[in-house]
N, C-alpha and C positions, 0 to 999 in steps of 0.2 A: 138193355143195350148200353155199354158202356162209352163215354163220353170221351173226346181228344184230348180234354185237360186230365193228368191224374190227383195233383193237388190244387188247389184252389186255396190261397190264404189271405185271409180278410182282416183288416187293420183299421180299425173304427178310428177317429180323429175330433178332436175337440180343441182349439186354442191351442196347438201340440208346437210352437213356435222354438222354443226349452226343446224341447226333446229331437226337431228339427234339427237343429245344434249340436245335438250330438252324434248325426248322420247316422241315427238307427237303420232308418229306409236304404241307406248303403249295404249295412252292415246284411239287413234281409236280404238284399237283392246279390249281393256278393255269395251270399250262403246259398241261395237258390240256383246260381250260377253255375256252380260245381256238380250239379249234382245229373243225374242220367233219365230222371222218370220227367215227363213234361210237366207244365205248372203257370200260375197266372199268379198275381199279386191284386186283389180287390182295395181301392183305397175308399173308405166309406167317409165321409165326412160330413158332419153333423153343426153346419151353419156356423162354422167360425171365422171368427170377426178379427182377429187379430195378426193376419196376412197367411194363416196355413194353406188355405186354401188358394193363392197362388201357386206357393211353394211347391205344391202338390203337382199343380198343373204342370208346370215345370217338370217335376220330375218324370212324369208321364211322358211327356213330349221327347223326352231322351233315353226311356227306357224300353225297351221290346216285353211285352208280355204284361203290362202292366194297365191297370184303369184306373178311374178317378168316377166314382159317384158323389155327386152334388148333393147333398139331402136338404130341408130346413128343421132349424133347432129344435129338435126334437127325446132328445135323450139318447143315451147308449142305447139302452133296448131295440129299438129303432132305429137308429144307426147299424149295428150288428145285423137286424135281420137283414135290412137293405142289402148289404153287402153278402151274406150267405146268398139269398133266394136269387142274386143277380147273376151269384158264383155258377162255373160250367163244371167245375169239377168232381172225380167219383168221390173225393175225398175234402171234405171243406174245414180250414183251421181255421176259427179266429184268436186274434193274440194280439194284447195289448201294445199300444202305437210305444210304448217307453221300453217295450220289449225286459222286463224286468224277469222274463222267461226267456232266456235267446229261442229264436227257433231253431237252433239245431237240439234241441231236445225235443222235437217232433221226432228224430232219429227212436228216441224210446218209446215213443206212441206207437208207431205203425205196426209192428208184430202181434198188436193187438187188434187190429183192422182184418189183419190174415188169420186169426182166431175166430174171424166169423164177430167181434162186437161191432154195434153202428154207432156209439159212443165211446169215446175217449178222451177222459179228462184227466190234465196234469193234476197233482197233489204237493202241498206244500206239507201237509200233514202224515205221510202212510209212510211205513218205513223205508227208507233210502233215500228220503229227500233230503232237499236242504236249500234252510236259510241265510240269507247273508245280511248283515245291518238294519237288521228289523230293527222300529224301535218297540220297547217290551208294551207301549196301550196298543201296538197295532195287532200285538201277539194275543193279546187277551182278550180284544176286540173278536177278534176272530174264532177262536175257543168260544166265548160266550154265544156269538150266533149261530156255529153251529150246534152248540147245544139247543139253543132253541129248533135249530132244524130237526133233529133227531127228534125232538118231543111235539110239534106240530106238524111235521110234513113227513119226512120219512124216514127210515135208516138205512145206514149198511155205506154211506158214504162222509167221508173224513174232512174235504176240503171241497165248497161247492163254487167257493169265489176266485179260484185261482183264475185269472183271464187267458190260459189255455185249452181250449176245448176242439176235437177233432170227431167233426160227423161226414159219416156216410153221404153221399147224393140223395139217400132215399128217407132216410132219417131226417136231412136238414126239410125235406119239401113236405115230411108228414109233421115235422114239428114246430117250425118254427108260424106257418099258419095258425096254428092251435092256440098260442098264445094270448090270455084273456088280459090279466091281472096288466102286463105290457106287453098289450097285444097294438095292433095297429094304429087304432083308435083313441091308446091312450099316449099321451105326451107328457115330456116335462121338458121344462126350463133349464132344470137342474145337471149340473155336468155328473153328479151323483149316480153310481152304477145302481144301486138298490138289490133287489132281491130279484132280478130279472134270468140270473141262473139259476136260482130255485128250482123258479118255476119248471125252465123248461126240460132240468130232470126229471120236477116232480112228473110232467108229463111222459117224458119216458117212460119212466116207471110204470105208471097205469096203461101203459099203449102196448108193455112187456118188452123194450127194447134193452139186448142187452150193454149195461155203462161199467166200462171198465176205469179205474182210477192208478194213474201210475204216477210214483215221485220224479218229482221233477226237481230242477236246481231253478232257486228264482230269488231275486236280488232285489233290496227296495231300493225305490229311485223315491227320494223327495218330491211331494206333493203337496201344496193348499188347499186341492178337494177336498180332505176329510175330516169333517166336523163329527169326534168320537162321540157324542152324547148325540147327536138331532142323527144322524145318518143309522146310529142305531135303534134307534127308537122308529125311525122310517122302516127299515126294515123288518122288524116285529111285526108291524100294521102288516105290512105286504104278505107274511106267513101266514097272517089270521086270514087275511084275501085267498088268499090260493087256496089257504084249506077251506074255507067255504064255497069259494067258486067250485071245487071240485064238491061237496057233500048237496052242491044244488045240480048236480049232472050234468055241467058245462063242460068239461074235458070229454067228455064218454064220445068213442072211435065214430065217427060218421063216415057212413061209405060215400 
């Protein structure tokens, strides 16, 4: 049975006060605006201290179609689900609150939705994308973990961090529960994403869902999260996690 909403877009939030500023959440809502198919705007937010969460409120309170989930500080991974599993729509995007992807490049997603995939993730990597003012550690940074992904989790995908990703209704409710490694139970402090998309392809993958990767245009916004030596190093541990979590038969499909 197909649901009232048809997209659903989920916009995790952490101390986003900076980016606030640059009236992203306009700029989403103005794009959503124009368009003919129904849709909601998930605002997830992840125990921040530094007035977003007001702000947020706010903007709820003046926008139609819009919500505000309260989380406590818990991490992205958990943030994220929150806001998917809360989502009503056949179709759920989450996409980074700096918006360094616009969401009208969800415009290039969806024809892959009507291909019959239940995943759909942007790439900063596959051909036709493109980058804008990367600086060149973030570039290497990123070459380098996926190289580790390919050699401990899986292959056949280019770009696992891009923070655009479009799943199914039936997809988001079979996968985003599965999640062990950052799964419910686990937390952090850390405003740090980690390997928390990995995972939840890696799980795709073994569940046989088809993940389609298409280029996207996506632009770096200045940040202080990223500490290139400890944040990499975090993430490695988490590969070797996932892959044993899965060779101890914690992923395998439960009815």
């Amino acid at each position: 049975m197909l649901n009232d909403v048809f997209l659903s877009v989920v916009i995790p939030s952490y101390n986003e006060m900076k980016n606030i500023g640059r009236a992203v959440l306009d700029e989403v809502y103005t794009y959503l605006s124009t368009q003919t198919y129904s849709w909601e705007v998930v605002l997830s937010d992840d125990g921040s201290q530094d007035g977003t969460v007001e702000e947020l409120r706010k903007f709820v309170s003046s926008h139609e179609h819009t919500v505000l989930i309260e989380n406590e500080h818990g991490g992205k991974a958990s943030t994220v689900r929150a806001g998917m599993l809360r989502a009503k729509g056949n179709v759920r995007l989450f996409t980074d609150f700096d918006q360094a992807t616009p969401i009208s490049e969800i415009e290039k997603l969806f024809p892959f939705t009507q291909k019959g995939y239940d995943v759909v993730i942007g790439s900063r990597e596959v051909e036709g994308s493109r980058r804008d003012k990367e600086p060149f550690y973030r570039h290497i940074m990123g070459k380098g973990f996926n190289l580790f992904v390919q050699l401990f989790a899986f292959q056949g995908i280019h770009d696992t961090q891009c923070g655009f990703k479009l799943f199914s209704a039936r997809a988001t409710e079979v996968l985003f529960p599965k999640m062990i490694v950052y799964g419910s139970k686990q937390k952090t402090h850390s405003p740090f994403t980690g390997a928390f998309d990995v995972e939840l392809l890696y799980i795709a993958k073994i569940l046989g869902f088809e993940i389609a990767e298409v280029p996207v245009h996506w632009k770096h916004v200045t940040s202080d999260r990223v500490n290139p030596i400890k944040d990499s190093a975090i993430m490695f541990i988490d590969l070797i996690r996932i892959r044993v979590t899965d060779l101890l038969g914690k992923y395998e499909k439960k009815s």
